[in-house]
N, CA and C atoms as an extended XYZ file, in Angstrom:
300
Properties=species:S:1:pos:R:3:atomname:S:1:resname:S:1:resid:I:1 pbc="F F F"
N         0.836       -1.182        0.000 N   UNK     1
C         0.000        0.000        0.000 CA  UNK     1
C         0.885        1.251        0.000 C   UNK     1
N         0.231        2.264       -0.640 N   UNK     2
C         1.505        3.091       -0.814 CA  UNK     2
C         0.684        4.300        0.138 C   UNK     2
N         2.193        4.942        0.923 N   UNK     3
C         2.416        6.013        1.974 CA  UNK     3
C         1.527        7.326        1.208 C   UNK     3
N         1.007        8.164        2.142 N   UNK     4
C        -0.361        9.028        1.952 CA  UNK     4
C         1.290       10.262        1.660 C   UNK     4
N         0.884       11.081        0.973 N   UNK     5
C         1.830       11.994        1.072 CA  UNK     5
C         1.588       13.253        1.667 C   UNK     5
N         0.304       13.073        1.945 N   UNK     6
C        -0.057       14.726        3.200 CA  UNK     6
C        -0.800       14.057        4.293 C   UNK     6
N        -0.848       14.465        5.292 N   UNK     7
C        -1.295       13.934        6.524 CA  UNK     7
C        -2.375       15.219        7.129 C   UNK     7
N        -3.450       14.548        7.562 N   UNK     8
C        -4.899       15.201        7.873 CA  UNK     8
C        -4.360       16.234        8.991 C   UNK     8
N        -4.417       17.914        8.959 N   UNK     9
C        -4.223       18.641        9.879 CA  UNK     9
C        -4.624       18.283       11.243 C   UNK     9
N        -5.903       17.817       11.185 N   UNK    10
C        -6.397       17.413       13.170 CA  UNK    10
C        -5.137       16.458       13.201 C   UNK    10
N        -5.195       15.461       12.535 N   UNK    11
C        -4.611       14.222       13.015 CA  UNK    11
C        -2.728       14.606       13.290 C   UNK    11
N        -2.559       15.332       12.636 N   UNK    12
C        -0.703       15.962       12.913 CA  UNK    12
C        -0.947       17.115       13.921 C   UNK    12
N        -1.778       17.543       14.275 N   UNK    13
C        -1.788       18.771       15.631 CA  UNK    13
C        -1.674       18.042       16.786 C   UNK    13
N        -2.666       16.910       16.926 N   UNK    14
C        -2.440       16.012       17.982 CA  UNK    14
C        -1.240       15.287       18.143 C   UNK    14
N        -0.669       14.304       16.945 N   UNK    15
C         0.872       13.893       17.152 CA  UNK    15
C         1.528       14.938       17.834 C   UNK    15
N         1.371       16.265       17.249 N   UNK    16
C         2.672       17.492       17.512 CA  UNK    16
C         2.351       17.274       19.130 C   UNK    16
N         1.346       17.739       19.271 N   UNK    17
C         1.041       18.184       20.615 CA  UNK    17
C         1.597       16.816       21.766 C   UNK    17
N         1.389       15.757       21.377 N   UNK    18
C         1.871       15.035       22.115 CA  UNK    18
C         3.583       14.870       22.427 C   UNK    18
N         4.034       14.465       20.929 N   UNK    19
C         4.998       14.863       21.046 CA  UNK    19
C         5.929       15.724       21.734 C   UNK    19
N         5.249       17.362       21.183 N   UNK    20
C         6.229       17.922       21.970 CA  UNK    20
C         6.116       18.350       23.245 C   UNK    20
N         5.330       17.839       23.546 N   UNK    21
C         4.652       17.750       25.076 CA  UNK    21
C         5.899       17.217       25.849 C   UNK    21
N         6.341       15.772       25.465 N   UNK    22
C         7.874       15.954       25.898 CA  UNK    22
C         8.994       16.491       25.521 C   UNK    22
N         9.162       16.915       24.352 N   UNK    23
C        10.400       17.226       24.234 CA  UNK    23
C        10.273       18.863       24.622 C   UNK    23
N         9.077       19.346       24.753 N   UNK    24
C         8.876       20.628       25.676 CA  UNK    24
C         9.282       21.708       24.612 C   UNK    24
N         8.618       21.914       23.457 N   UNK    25
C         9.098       22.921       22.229 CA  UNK    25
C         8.284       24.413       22.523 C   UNK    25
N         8.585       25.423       23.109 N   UNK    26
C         7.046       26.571       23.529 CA  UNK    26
C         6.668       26.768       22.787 C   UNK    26
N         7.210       26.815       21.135 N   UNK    27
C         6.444       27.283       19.889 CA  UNK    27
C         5.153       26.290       19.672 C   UNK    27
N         5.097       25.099       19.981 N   UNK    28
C         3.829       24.074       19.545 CA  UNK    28
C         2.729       24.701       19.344 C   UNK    28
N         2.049       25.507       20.035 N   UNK    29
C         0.934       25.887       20.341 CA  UNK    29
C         0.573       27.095       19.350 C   UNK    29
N         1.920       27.760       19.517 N   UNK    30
C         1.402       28.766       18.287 CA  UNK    30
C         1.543       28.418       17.023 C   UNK    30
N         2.469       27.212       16.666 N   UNK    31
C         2.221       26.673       15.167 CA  UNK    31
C         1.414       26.071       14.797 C   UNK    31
N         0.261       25.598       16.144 N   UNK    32
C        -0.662       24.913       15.488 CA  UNK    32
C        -2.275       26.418       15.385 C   UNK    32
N        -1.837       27.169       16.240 N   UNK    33
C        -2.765       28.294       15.250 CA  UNK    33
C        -2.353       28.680       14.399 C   UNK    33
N        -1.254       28.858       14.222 N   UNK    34
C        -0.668       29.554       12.705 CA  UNK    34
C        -1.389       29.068       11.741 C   UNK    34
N        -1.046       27.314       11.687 N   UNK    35
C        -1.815       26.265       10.309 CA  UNK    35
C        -3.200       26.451       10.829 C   UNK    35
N        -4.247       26.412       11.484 N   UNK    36
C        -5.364       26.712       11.815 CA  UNK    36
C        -6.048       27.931       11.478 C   UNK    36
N        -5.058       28.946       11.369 N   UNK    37
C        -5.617       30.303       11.477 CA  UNK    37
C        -5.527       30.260        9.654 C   UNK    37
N        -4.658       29.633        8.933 N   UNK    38
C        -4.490       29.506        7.073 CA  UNK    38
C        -5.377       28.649        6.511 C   UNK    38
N        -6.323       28.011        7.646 N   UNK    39
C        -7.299       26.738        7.135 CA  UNK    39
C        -6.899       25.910        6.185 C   UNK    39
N        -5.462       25.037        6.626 N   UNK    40
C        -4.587       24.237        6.030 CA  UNK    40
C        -5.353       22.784        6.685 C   UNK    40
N        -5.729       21.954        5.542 N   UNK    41
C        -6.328       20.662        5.794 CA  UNK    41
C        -5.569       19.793        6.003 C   UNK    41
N        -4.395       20.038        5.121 N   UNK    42
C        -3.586       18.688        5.519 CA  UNK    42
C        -1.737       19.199        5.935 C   UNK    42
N        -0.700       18.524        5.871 N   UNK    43
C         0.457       18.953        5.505 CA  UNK    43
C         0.841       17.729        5.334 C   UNK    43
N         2.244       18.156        4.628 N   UNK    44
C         2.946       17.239        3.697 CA  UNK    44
C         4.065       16.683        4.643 C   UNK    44
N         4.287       15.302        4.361 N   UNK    45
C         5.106       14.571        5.069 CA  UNK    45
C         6.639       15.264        4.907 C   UNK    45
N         6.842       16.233        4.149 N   UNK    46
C         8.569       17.685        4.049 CA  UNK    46
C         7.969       17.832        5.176 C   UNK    46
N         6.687       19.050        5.554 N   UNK    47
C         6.721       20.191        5.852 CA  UNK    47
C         6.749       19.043        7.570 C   UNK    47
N         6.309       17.955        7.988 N   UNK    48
C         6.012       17.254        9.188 CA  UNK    48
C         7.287       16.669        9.450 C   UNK    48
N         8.442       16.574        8.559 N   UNK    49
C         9.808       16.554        8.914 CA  UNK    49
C        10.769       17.629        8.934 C   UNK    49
N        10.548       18.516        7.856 N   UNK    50
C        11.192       20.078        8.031 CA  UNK    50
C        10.888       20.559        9.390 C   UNK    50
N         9.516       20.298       10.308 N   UNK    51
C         9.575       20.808       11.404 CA  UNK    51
C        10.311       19.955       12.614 C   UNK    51
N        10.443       19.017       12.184 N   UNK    52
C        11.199       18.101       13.488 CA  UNK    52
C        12.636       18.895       13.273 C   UNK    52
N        13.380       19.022       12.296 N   UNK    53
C        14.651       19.216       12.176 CA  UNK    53
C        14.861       20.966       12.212 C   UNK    53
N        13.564       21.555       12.233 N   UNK    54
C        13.660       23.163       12.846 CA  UNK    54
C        13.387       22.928       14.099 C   UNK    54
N        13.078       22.189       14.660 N   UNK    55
C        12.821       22.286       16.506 CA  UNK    55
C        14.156       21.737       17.227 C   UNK    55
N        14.567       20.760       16.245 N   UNK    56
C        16.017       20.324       16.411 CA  UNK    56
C        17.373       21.559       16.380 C   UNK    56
N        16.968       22.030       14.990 N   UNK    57
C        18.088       23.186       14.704 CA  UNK    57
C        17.687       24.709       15.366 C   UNK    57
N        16.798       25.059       15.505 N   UNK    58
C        16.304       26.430       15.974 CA  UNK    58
C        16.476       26.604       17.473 C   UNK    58
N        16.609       27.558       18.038 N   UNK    59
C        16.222       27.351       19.265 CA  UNK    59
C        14.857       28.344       19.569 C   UNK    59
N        14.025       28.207       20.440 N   UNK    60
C        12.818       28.868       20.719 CA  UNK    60
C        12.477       30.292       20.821 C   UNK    60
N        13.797       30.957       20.571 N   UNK    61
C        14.142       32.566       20.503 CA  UNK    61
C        14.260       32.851       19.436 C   UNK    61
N        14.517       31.883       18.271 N   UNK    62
C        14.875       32.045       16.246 CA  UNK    62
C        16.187       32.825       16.404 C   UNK    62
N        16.298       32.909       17.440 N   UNK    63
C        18.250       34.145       17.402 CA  UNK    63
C        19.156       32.748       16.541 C   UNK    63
N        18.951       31.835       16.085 N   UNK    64
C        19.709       31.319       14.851 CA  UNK    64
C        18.995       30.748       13.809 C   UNK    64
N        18.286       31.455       13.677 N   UNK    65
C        17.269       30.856       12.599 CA  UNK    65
C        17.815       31.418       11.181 C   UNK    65
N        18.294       30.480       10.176 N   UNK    66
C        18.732       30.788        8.930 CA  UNK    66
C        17.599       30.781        8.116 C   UNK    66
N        17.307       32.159        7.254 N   UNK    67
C        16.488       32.403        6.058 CA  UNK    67
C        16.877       31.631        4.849 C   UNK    67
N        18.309       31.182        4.868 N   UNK    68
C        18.800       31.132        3.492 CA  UNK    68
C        18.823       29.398        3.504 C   UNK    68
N        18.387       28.575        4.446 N   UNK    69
C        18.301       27.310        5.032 CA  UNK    69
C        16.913       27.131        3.993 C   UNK    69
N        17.184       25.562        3.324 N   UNK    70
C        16.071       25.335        2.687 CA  UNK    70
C        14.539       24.587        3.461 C   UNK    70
N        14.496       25.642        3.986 N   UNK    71
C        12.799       25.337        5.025 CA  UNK    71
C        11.741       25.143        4.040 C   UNK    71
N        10.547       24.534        4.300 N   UNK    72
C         9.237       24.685        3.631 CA  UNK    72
C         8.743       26.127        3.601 C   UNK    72
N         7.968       26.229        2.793 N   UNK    73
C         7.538       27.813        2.987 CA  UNK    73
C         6.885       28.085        4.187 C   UNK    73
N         6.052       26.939        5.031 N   UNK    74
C         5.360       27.150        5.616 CA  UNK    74
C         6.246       27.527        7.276 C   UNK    74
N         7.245       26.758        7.480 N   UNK    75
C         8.126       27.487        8.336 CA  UNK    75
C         8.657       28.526        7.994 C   UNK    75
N         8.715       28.673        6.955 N   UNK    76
C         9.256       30.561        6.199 CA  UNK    76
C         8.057       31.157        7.175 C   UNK    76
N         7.057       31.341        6.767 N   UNK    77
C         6.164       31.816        7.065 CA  UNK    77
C         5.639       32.105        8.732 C   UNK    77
N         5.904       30.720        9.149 N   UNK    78
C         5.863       30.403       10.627 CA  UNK    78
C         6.638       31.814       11.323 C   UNK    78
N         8.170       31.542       10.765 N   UNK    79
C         9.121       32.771       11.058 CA  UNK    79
C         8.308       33.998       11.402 C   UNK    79
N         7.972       34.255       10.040 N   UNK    80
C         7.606       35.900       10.030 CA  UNK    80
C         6.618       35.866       10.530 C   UNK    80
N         5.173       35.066       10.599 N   UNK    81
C         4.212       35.708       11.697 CA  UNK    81
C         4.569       35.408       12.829 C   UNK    81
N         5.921       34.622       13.777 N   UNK    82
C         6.024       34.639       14.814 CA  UNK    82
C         6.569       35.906       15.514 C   UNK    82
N         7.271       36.847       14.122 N   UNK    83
C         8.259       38.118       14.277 CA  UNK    83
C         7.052       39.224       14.041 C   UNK    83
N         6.424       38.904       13.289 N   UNK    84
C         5.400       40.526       12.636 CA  UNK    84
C         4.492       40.419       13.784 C   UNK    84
N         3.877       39.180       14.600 N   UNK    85
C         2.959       39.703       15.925 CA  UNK    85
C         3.403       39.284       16.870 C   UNK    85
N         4.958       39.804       17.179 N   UNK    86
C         5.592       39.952       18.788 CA  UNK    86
C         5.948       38.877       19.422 C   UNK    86
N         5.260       37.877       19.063 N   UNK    87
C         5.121       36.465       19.581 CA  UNK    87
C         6.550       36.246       19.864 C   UNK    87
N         7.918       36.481       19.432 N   UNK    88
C         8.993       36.522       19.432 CA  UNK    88
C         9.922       37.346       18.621 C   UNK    88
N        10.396       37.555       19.465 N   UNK    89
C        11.680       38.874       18.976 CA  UNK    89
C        12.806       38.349       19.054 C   UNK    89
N        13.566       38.632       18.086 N   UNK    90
C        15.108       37.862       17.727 CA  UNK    90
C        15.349       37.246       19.058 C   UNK    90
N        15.824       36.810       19.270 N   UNK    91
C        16.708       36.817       20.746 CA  UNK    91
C        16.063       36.343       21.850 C   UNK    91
N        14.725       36.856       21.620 N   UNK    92
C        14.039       37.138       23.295 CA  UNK    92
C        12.189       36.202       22.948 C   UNK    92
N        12.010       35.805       24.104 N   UNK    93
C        10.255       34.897       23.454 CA  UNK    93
C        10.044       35.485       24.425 C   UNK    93
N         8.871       36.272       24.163 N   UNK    94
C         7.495       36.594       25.078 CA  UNK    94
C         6.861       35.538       25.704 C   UNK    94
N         5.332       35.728       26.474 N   UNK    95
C         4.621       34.782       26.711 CA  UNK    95
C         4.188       33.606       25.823 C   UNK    95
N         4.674       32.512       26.061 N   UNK    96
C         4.066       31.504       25.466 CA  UNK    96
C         3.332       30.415       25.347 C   UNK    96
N         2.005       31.483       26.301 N   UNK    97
C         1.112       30.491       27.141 CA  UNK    97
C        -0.109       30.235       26.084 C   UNK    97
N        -0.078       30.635       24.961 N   UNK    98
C        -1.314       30.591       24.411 CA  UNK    98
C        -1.581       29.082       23.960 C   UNK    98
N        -2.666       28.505       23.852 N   UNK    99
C        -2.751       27.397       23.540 CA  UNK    99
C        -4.260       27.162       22.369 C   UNK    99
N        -3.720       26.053       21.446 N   UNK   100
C        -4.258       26.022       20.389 CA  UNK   100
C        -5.312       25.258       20.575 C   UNK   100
């Protein structure tokens, strides 16, 4: 049987959430409004590994977050609405109690 190549948005918010429930990522919550707030149905098995290896490589402040790094657009994107509404500033993370 051959592998689905996008995976149902509910069904990858919950993995995330569990997931990073341990590995303790503060961004979780706001990436899953981000894709919620774009009324994204599914994502693609890149964009559900591009994010393991940005939670891996990033740290929760983006103070090393490379633009020129070949990310999905949708972590492109992640970036800048995490920077254009305060949610985090180079260097520094605000509150990151909001939950999705």
């Amino acid at each position: 049987m051959r592998r689905a190549r996008n995976l149902v948005l509910d069904t990858v918010i919950g993995r995330w959430k569990s997931l990073f429930a341990e590995k303790q990522w503060p961004l979780v919550d706001h990436w899953c409004q981000f894709l919620l707030a774009r009324n994204n149905k599914a994502i693609s098995r890149d964009t559900w590994s591009q994010l393991l290896e940005f939670v891996r490589y990033v740290d929760p402040a983006l103070s090393n977050y490379d633009a020129e790094r070949a990310w999905t657009y949708l972590i492109d994107e992640l970036f800048e609405y995490l920077t254009k509404n305060g949610i985090v500033q180079i260097g520094q993370m605000t509150d990151l109690s909001q939950k999705c």
